[in-house]
C-alpha positions as CSV (number, residue, x, y, z in Angstrom):
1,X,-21.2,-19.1,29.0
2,X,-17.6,-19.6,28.9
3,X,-14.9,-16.9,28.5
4,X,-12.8,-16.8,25.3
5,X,-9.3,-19.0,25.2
6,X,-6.2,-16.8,26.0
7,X,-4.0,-16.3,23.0
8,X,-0.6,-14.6,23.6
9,X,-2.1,-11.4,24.3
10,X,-4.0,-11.7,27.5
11,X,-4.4,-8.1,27.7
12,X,-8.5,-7.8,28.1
13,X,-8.7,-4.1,26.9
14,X,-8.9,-3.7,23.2
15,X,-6.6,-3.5,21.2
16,X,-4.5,-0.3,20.9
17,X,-3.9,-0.3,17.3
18,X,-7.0,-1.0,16.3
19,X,-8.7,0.9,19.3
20,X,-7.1,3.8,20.2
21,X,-8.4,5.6,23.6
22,X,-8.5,9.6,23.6
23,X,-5.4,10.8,25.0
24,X,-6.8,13.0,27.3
25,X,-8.5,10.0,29.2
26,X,-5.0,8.9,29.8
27,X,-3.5,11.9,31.3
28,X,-3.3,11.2,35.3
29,X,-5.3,8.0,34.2
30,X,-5.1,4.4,36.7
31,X,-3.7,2.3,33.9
32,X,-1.1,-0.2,33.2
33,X,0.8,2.1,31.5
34,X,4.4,3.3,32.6
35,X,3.8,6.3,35.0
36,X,7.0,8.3,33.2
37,X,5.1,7.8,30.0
38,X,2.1,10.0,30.8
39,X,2.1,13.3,29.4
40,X,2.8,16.0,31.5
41,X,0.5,19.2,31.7
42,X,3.1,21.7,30.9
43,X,4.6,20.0,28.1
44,X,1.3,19.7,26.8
45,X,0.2,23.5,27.2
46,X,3.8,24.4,25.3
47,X,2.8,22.2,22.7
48,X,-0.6,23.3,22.6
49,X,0.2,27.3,22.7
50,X,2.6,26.6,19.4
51,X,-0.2,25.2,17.3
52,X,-3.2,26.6,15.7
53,X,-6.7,26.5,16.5
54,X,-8.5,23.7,17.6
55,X,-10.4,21.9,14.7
56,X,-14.5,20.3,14.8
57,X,-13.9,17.3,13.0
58,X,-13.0,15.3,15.6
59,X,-15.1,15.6,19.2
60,X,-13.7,16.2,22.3
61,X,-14.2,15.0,25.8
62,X,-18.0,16.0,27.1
63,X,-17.7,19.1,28.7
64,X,-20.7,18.3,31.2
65,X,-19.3,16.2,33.9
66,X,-22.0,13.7,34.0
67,X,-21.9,12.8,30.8
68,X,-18.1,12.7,30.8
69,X,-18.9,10.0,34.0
70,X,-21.1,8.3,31.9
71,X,-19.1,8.0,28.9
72,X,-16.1,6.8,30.6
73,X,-18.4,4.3,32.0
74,X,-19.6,2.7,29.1
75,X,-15.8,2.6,27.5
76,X,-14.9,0.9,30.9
77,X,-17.5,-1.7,29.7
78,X,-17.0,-1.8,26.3
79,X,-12.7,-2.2,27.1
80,X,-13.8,-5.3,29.3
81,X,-14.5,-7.3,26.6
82,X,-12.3,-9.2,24.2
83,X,-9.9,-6.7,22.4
84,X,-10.5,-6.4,18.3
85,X,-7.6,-8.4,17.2
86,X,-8.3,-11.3,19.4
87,X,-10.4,-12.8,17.1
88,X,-13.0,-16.1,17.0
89,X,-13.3,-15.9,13.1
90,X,-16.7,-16.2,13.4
91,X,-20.5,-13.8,12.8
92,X,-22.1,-16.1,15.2
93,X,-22.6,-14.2,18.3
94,X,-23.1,-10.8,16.0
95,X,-25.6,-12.6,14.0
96,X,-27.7,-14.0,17.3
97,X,-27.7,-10.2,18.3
98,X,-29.4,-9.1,15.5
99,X,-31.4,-11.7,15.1
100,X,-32.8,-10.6,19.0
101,X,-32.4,-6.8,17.7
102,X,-34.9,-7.7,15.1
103,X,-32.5,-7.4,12.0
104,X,-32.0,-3.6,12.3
105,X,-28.7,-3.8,9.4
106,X,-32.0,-4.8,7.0
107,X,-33.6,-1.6,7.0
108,X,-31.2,0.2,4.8
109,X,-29.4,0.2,1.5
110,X,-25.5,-0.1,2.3
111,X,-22.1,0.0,1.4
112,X,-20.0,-2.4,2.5
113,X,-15.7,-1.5,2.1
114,X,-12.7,-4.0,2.5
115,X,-9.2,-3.5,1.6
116,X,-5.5,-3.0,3.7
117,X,-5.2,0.7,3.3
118,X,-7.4,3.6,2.4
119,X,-11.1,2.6,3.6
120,X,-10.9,5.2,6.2
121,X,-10.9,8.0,3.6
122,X,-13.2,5.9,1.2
123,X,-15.6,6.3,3.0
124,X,-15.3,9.4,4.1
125,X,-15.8,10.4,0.1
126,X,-18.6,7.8,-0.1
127,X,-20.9,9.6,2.6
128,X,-19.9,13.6,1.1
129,X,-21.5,11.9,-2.2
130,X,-24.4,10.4,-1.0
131,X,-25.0,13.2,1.6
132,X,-24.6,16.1,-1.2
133,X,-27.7,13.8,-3.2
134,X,-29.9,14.6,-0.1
135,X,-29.6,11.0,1.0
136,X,-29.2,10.3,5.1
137,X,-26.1,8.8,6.2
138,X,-24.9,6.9,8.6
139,X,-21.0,5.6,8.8
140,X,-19.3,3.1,10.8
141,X,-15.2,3.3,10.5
142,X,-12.6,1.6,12.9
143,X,-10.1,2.5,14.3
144,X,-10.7,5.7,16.0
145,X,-8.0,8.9,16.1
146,X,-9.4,10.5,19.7
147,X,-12.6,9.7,20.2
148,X,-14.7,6.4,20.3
149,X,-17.5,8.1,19.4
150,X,-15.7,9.1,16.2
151,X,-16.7,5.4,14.9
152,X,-20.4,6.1,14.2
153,X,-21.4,9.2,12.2
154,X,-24.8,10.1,11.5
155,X,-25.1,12.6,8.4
156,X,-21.6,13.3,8.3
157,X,-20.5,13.7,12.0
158,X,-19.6,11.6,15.3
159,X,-22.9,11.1,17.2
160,X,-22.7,12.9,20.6
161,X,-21.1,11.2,24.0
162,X,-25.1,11.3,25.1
163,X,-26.2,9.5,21.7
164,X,-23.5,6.7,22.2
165,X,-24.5,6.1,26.1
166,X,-28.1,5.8,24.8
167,X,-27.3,3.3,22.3
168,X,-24.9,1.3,24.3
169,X,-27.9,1.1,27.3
170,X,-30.6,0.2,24.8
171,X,-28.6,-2.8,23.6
172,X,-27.2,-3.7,26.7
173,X,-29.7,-5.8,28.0
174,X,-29.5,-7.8,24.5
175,X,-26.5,-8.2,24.8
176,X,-26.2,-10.0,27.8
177,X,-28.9,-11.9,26.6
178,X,-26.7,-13.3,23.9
179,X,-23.8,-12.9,26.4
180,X,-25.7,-16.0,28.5
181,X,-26.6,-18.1,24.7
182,X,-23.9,-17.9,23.2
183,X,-20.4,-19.9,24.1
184,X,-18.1,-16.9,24.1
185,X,-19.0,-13.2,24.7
186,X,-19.8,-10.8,22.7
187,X,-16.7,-8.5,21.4
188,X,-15.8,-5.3,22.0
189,X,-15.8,-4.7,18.1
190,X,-19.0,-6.9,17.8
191,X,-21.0,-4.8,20.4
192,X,-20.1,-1.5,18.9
193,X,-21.0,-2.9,15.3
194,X,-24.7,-3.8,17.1
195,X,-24.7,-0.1,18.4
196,X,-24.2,1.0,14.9
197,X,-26.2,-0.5,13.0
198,X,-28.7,0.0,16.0
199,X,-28.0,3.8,15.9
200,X,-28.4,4.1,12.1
201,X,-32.0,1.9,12.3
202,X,-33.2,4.1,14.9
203,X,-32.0,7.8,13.1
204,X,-33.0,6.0,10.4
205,X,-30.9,6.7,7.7
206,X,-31.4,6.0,3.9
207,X,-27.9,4.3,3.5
208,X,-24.8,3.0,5.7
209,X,-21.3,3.2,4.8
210,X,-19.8,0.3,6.8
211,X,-15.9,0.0,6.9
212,X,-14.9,-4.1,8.0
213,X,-12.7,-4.3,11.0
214,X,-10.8,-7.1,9.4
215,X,-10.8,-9.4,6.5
216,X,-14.2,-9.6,5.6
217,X,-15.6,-13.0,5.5
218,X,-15.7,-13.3,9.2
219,X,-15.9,-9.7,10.0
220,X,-18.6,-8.5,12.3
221,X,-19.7,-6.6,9.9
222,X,-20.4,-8.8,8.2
223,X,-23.9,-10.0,8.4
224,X,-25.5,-6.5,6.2
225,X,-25.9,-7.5,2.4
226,X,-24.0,-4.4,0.9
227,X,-25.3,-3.3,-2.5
228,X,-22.0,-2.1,-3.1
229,X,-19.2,-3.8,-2.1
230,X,-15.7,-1.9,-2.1
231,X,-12.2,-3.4,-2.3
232,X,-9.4,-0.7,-1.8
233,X,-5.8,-1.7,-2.4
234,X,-4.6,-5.1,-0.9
235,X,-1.2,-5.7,1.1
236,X,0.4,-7.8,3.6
237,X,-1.0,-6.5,7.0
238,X,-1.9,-8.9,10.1
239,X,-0.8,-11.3,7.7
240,X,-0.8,-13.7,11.5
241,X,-4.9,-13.9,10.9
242,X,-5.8,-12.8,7.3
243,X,-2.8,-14.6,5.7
244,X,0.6,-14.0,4.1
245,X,-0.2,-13.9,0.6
246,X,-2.2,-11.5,-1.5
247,X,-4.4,-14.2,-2.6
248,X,-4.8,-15.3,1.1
249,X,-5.9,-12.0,2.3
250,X,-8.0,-11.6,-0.9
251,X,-9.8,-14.5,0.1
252,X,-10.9,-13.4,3.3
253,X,-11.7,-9.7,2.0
254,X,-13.7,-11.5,-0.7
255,X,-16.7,-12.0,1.4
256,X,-18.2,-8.7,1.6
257,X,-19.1,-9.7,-2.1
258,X,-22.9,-10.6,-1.9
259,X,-25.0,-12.2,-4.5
260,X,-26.0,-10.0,-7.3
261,X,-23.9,-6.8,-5.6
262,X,-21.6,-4.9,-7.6
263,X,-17.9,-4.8,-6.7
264,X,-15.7,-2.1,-7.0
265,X,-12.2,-2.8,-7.1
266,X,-9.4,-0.7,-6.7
267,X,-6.0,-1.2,-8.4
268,X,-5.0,-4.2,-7.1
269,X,-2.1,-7.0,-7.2
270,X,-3.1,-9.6,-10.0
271,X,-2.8,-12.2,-7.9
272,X,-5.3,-10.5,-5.2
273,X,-7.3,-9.1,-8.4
274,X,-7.8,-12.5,-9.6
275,X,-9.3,-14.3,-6.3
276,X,-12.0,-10.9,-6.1
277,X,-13.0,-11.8,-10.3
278,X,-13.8,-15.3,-10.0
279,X,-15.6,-14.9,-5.9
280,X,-17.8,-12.1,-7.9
281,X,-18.4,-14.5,-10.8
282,X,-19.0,-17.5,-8.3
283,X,-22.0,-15.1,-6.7
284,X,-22.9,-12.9,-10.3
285,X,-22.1,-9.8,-9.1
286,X,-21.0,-7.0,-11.2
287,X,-17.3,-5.6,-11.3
288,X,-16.1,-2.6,-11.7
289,X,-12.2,-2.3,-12.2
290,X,-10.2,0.6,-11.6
291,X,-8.0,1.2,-14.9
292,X,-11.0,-0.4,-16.7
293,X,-13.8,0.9,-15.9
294,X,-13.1,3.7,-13.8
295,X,-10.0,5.4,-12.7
296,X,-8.0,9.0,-12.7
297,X,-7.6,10.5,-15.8
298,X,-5.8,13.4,-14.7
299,X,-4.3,15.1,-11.2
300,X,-2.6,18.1,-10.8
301,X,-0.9,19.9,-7.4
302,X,-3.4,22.5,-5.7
303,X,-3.3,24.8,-2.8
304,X,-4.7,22.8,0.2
305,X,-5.3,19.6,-2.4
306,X,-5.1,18.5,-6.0
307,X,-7.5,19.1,-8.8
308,X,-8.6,15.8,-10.7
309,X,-10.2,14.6,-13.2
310,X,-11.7,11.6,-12.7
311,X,-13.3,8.9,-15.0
312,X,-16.2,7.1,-13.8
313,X,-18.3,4.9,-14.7
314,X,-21.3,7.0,-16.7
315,X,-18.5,9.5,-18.1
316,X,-15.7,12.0,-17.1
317,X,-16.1,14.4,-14.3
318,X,-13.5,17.4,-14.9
319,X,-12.2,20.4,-12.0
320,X,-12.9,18.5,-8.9
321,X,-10.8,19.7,-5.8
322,X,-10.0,17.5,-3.2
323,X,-8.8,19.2,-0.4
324,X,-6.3,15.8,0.4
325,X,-2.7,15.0,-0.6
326,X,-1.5,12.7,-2.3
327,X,-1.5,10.2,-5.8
328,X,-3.7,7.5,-3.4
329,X,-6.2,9.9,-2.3
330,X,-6.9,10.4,-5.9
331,X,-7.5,6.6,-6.5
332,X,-9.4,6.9,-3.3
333,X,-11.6,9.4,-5.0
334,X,-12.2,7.9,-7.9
335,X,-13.2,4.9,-6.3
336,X,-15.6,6.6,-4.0
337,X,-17.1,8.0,-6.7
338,X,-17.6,4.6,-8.4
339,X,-19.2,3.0,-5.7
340,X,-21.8,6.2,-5.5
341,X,-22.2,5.5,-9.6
342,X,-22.8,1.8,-8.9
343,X,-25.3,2.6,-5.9
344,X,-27.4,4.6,-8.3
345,X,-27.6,2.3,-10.6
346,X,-24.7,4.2,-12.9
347,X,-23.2,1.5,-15.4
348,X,-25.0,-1.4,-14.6
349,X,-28.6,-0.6,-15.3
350,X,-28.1,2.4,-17.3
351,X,-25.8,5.2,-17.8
352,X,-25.2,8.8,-17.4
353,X,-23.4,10.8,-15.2
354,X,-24.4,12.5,-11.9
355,X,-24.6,16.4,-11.5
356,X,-21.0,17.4,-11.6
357,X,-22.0,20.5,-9.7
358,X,-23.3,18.5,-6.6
359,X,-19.8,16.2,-7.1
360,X,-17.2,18.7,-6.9
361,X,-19.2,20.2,-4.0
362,X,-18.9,16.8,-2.2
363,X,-15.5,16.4,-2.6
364,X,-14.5,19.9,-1.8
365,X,-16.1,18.8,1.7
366,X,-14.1,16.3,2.3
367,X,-11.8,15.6,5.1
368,X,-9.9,12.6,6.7
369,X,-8.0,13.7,10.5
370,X,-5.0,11.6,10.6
371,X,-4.1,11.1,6.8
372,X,-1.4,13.8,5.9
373,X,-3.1,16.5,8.4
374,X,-1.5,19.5,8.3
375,X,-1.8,20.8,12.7
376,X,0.8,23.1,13.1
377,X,3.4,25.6,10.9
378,X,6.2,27.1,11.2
379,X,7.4,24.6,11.2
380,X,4.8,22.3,9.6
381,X,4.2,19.3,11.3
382,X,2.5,17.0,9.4
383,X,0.5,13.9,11.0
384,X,-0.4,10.2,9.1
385,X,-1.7,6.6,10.3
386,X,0.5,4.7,8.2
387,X,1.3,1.8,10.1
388,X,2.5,-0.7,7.9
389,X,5.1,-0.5,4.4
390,X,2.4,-0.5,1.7
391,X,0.8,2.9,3.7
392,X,4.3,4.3,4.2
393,X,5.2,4.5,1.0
394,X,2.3,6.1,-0.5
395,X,2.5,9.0,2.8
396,X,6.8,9.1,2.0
397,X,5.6,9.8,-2.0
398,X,2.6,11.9,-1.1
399,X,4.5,14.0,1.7
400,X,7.8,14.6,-0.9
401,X,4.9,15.6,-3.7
402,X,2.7,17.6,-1.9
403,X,5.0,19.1,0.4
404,X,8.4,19.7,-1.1
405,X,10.0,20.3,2.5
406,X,14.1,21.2,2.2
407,X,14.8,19.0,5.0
408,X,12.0,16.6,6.9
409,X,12.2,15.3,10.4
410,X,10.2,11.8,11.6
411,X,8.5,11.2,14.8
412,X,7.8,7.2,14.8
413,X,5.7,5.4,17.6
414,X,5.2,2.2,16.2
415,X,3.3,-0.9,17.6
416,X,5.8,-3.9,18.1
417,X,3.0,-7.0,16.2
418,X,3.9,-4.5,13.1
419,X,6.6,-4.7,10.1
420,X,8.8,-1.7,11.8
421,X,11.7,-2.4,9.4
422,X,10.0,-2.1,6.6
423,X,7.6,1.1,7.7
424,X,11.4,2.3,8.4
425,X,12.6,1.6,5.1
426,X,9.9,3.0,3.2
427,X,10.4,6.7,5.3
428,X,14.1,5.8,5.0
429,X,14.5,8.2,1.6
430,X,12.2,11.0,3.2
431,X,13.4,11.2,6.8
432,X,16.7,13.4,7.1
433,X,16.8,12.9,11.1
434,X,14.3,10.4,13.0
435,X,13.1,10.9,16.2
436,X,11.8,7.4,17.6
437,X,9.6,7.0,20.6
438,X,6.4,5.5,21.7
439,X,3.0,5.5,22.8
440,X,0.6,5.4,25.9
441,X,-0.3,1.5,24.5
442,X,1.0,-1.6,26.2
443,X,1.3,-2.5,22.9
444,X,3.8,0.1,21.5
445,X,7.5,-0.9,20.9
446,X,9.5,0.0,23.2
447,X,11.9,2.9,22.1
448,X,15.2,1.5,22.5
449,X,14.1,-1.5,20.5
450,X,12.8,0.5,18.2
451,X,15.7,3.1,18.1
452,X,18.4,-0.1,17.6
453,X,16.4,-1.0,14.1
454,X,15.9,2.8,13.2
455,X,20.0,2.5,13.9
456,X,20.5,-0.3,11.5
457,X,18.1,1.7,8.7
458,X,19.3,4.9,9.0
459,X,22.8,5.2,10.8
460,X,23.3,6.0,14.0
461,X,23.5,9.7,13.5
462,X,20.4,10.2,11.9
463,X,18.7,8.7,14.9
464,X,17.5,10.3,18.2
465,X,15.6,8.8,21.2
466,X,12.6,10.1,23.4
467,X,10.9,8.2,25.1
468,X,7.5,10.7,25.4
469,X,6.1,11.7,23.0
470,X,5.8,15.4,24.2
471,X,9.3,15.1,24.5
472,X,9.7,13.8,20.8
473,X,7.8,16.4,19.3
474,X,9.7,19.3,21.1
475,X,12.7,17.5,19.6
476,X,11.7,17.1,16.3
477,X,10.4,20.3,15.9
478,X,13.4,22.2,17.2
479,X,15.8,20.0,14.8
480,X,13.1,21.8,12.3
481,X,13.5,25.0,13.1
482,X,17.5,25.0,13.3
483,X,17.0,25.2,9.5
484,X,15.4,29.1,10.0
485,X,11.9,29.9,9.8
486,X,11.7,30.0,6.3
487,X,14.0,27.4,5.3
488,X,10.9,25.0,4.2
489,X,12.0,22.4,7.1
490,X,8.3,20.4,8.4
491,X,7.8,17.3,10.7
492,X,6.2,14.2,10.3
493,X,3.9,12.3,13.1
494,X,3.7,8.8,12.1
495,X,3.7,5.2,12.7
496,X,0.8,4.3,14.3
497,X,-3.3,5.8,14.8
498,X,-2.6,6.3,18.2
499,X,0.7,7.7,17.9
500,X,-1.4,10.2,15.4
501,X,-4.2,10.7,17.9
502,X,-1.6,11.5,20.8
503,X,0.1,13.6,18.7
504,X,-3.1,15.6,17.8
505,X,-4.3,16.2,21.3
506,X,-0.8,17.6,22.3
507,X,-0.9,19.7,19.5
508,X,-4.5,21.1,20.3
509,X,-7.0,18.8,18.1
510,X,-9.4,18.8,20.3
C-alpha cells in the first residue's frame, strides 16, 4: 500500500472548507493553528450572553465525557487521512469497499444531487417531502457547519456522536482491509460516504438523499444508481479540479446521470444546460427543466420566509411557506419538489399532483443553519456560507430583499484557494462598512491580505481589520448599533462554512 503523492497542500487533515471542525474542539485545542487566533472564553461568554437561545438543529459536543473521548477519537482518525479536496479522481477504493461491505448503497431507492450552489438546502427540502409521505430517510450532505455528525441524518436529524462511533468501528476493520488492496488509502470523504451508506443500510431507510462532495463523475458518491438525479445551478468553483468552463464543470457533474434516471435540472447556463441534455440523451434518461417543466410561478415576502407558488410537474401547488429567504431558495424549492414528483413517478409515468396539504406541511418544516440564519437581534446579525461570487450575489440580493437593513455591516473570513475579489465585489453594493478577518483554518487568508483587496474594492475607509473573529463580531456589531437600536442596522457573517460555523458557536448555536 502506498501513501498518496503530495500535491501543494501537504496538510494531512481535511480540508477546512470542505470539512469544517466544531469550534469548540478548537478552543484550548493542540493544533497548528496560531495560538492568538483561538477564541478566548470571555469573549465568547459576552458574545454568547448577547444572543438568543441556543437552537436543536445542529448537535453539540457529547455531554458524557466518554463519548466526547470517543468521538474526538474517531475524528482524529478520520482527519488522518487524505483531506477532501486532495483528490485521486477516481471510485476505485470506494467501490472495493462496498463491494467487501456487500453493496449496502443497493438496498435503497435514492436521490442523487450535483450542482455549485444550493444542494445543501435541496436536500434539506427533498427529505421534509419524502419524510411528510411517511417514507424513512436517510441524508448525506458535506460540508459540515459544527458538527461532523451533522453529515448523516437519519429521518430528518444528525445521528448521535454514539451512532457515528458505532458506524465508523463496524467499518473499520473493512476499511483497512481495502486500506492493504488498494494502492492509495481510503479518504477521509470516501470513509465517511462508506459510513453513510453503511448507517442508512443498517436503519434501514426507504430512500437516501445523497449530496456529491465534488463534481460528480468521480465523486465518492458516486457508485449508488440514483433514481433521481438533481443538478442545481452551475458556476465556476474549484475550477483547479472540475474545470474553468461551465461546460467543463457540467461534464463532470453530468455523471450522477444514470441510465433510465430522470434528471432534474435547475436554471442553468446554456452552455452547462446543453452538456446535461445530450449526457441524459446519451444514457435515456428523462429531463425535467426548470422554466419548462417546472419552476416558480409566483413568490411573495413573508414574516420569517416567502409564500410561493410553485409549478411542478403534475400541476400547481398554491400558499406554500417556506420559512427561508431569498429568490434562490424559491428555485431551490421548486426543484425539490420536482425531484419528489419525479421519484413518485409524477410526469413520467403518469400525472397528478401530491396532497398539497402534506406539501406545504413539509416545507413549512424546513430549515438550512448557515444559509441567511437569522442568530441574534438587536442588532440582527445574519449568518451565510457563500463562499464563492455566484453564492454571493444571490445572499447580497436575498439579504437587501428579505431584510431591508438601513445600513449593513460585513464580517468576511474567507479561505485564500477562493475568488476573494469577486465574493468582495458581489457584497461590494450591500456592505456599508466591512470588517475582514479570519478563521481557526490553516487554510484561511490571512487578514492583512485579505484587508489590502477589501481596500482596493471598497476604499480604505469602509474597511476595518480583526484578526479574531470574536474580536470581528464585537466590531461589527458595535459599528451596528452606533446607528440606535431601532435604526434597522444588522450584520452579516460570511465568507466561508467555517467562518459561519465559528461564528454560530460564539454566538450560542450550540
Amino acid at each position: 500500500m502506498s501513501e498518496r503523492p503530495q500535491n501543494d497542500d501537504p496538510d494531512p487533515i481535511p480540508d477546512p472548507e470542505e470539512v469544517s471542525d466544531a469550534f469548540e474542539e478548537m478552543v484550548g485545542a493542540e493544533t497548528d493553528r496560531d495560538p492568538d487566533l483561538a477564541v478566548i472564553e470571555a469573549g465568547s461568554r459576552t458574545l454568547r450572553a448577547q444572543a438568543g437561545p441556543p437552537t436543536s438543529d445542529i448537535p453539540a459536543r457529547p455531554e458524557d465525557p466518554e463519548v466526547d473521548r470517543a468521538l474526538r477519537a474517531v475524528e482524529t482518525e478520520l482527519a488522518s487521512r487524505w483531506g477532501e479536496t486532495k483528490l485521486d479522481p477516481s471510485v476505485q477504493r470506494i467501490a472495493a469497499l462496498m463491494d467487501i461491505l456487500g453493496e449496502p448503497q443497493r438496498s435503497y431507492r435514492s436521490i442523487h444531487i450535483t450542482g455549485t450552489n444550493g444542494k445543501t438546502s435541496t436536500a434539506r427540502m427533498i427529505e421534509a417531502l419524502l419524510a411528510a409521505f411517511d417514507l424513512r430517510t436517510g441524508r448525506y450532505t458535506s460540508p459540515h457547519v459544527q458538527s461532523i455528525t451533522e453529515r448523516i441524518s437519519l429521518d430528518g436529524a444528525p445521528i448521535s456522536a454514539e451512532k457515528f462511533i458505532e458506524t465508523y468501528e463496524d467499518i473499520k476493520p473493512y476499511v483497512e482491509m481495502v486500506d492493504q488492496r488498494e494502492e492509495y488509502r481510503l479518504s477521509f470523504f470516501e470513509v465517511l460516504t462508506g459510513m453513510a451508506y453503511a448507517a442508512f443500510a443498517d436503519a434501514p431507510v426507504d430512500i437516501a438523499v445523497v449530496e456529491v462532495g465534488m463534481g460528480g463523475k468521480w465523486d465518492a458518491t458516486n457508485v449508488i444508481d440514483g433514481d433521481v438525479a438533481v443538478v442545481t445551478p452551475i458556476s465556476l468553483d474549484h475550477t483547479d479540479r472540475l474545470g474553468d468552463t461551465p461546460e467543463a464543470i457540467a461534464g463532470e457533474k453530468s455523471g450522477i446521470i444514470k441510465k433510465d434516471s430522470t434528471v432534474v435540472l435547475a436554471q442553468q447556463p446554456v452552455e452547462a444546460a446543453s452538456v446535461m441534455l445530450k449526457h441524459a440523451v446519451e444514457v435515456d434518461a428523462t429531463v425535467a427543466r426548470e422554466g419548462m417543466e417546472f419552476g416558480v410561478l409566483h413568490r411573495e415576502i413573508a414574516v420569517g420566509g416567502q409564500l410561493l407558488t410553485l409549478r411542478g410537474l403534475g400541476g400547481e401547488y398554491s400558499d406554500i411557506f417556506l420559512p427561508l429567504y431569498g429568490a434562490h431558495q424559491a428555485h431551490n424549492a421548486a426543484v425539490a419538489l420536482a425531484a419528489v414528483e419525479a421519484f413518485f413517478g409524477i410526469g413520467t409515468q403518469h400525472s397528478r399532483t401530491l396532497d398539497i396539504d402534506t406539501i406545504r406541511t413539509a416545507f413549512a418544516s424546513v430549515s438550512s443553519p448557515g444559509r441567511l440564519e437569522v442568530v441574534r437581534k438587536s442588532p440582527t446579525v445574519v449568518l451565510d456560507a457563500a463562499h464563492n461570487p455566484a453564492g454571493a450575489r444571490v445572499t447580497a440580493e436575498a439579504v437587501t430583499e428579505a431584510f431591508g437593513f438601513s445600513r449593513l455591516v460585513g464580517v468576511v473570513g474567507a479561505s485564500a484557494d477562493k475568488d476573494v475579489r469577486g465574493l468582495l465585489e458581489a457584497f461590494e453594493p450591500v456592505f456599508a462598512e466591512i470588517v475582514v478577518t479570519r478563521n481557526s483554518t490553516p487554510r484561511s487568508m490571512d487578514p492583512d491580505e485579505l484587508a489590502g483587496i477589501a481596500v482596493e474594492v471598497f476604499g480604505a475607509e469602509r474597511v476595518q481589520v480583526e484578526p479574531r473573529l470574536d474580536d470581528a463580531l464585537e466590531a461589527a456589531i458595535t459599528l451596528a448599533e452606533e446607528e440606535g437600536e431601532y435604526s434597522g442596522a444588522g450584520v452579516l457573517v460570511t465568507g466561508s462554512v467555517i467562518t459561519v460555523g465559528e461564528a454560530r458557536l460564539l454566538l450560542g448555536r450550540n
